[in-house]
C-alpha positions in Angstrom: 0.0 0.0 0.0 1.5 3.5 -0.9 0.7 6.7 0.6 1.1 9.6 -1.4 3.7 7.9 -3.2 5.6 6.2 0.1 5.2 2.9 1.9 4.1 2.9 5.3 7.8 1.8 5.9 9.0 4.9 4.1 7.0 7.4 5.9 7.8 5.5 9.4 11.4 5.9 8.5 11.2 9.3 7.7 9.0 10.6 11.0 10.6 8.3 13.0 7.5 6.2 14.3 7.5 2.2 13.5 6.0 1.1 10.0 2.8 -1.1 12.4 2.2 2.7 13.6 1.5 3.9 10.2 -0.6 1.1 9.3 -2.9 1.6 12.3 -2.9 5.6 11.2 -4.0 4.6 8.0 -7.0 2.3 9.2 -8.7 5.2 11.1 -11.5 6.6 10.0 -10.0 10.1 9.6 -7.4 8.8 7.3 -9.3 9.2 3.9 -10.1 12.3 4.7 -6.7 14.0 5.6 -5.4 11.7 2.5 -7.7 13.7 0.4 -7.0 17.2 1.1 -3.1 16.3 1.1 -3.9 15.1 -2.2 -5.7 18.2 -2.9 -2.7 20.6 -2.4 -0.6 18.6 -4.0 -2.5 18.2 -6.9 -4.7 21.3 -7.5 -2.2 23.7 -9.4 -1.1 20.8 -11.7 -5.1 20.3 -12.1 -5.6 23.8 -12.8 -2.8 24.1 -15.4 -4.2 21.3 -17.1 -7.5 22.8 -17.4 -6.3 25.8 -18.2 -4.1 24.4 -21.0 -7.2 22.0 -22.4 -9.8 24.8 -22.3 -7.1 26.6 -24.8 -6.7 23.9 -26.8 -10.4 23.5 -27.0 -10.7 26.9 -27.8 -8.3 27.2 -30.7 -9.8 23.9 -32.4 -13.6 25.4 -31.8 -13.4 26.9 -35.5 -12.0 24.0 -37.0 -14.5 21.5 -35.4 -17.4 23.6 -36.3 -16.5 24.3 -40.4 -16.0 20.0 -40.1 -19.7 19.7 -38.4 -20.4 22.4 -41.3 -19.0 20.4 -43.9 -20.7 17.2 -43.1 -24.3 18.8 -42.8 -23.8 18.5 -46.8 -22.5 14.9 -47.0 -24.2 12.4 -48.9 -24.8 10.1 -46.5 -28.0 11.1 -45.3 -27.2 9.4 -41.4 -23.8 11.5 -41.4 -25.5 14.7 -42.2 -28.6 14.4 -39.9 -26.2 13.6 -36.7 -23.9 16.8 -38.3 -27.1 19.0 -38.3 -28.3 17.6 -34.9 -25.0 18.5 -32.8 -24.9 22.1 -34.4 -28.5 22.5 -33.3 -27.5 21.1 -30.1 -24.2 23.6 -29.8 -26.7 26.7 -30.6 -29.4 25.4 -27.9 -32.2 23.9 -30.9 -31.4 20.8 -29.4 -32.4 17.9 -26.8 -29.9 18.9 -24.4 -31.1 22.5 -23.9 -34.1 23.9 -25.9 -35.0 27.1 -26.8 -38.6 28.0 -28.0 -39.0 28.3 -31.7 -42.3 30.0 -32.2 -43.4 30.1 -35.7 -47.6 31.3 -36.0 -49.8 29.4 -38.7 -52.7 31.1 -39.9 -54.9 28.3 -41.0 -58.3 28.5 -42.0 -61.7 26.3 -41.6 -61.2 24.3 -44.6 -57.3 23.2 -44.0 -57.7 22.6 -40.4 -60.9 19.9 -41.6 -58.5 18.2 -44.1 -55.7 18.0 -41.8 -57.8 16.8 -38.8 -59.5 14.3 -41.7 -56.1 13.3 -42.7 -54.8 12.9 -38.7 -58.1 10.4 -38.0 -57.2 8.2 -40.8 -53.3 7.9 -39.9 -51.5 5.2 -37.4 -50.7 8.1 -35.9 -54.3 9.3 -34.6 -54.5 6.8 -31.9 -51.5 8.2 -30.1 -51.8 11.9 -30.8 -56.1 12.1 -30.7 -58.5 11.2 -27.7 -60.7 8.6 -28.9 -63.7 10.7 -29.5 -61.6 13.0 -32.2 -60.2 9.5 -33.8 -64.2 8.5 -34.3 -65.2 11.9 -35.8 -67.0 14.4 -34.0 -70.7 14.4 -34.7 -71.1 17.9 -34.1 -68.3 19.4 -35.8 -68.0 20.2 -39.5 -66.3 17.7 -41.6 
């Protein structure tokens, strides 16, 4: 078992205590969590730099990586540009991961809405998007 990069023996050795006196340290409950905030100072600036230096790298490929997604919205394989177009929805918040409200207004009058509800009762899809009196027709309702 190392701790912090040392044995038990190793730290014993260099705080003068005997190696068993280490190991019983270790077992205490309060071990884990003075383990973890040693391993937090020793750790943190090399963390931070290494964000720091993959949030620039990120950065600087940004362009690139969007004129690819870009590129493939136009590819010929109709799967490769529909996931293309999906993630640069996604990035601009169009997508399932965050959505913003696209409000367009229809004007549609008597006639259309009749042919489209017609058209809805007679699809698969009526049973799932329709309560069952719409599916049948309404009896009072133009048609």
């Amino acid at each position: 078992m190392e701790i912090l990069g040392q044995t038990p023996r190793e730290i014993a050795v260099e705080i003068g205590l005997q190696p068993d006196t280490i190991r019983e340290l270790i077992r205490l409950p309060q071990y884990s969590t003075v383990r973890e905030r040693a391993l937090d100072r020793v750790y943190a600036p090399v963390d931070a730099e290494i964000r720091r230096r993959v949030g620039e790298t990120l950065e600087r490929l940004a362009p690139d990586a969007a004129q690819v997604l870009a590129d493939l919205i136009h590819s010929p394989d109709e799967v490769t540009a529909r996931i293309a177009a999906t993630a640069v929805l996604d990035r601009v918040g169009h997508g399932p991961i965050r959505r913003r409200a696209v409000r367009q207004r229809h004007e549609l009058d008597a006639v259309t809405v009749a042919l489209l509800t017609e058209a809805l009762r007679e699809s698969n899809m009526a049973k799932q998007l329709m309560t069952p009196e719409l599916v049948e027709g309404d009896s009072g309702g133009a048609s």
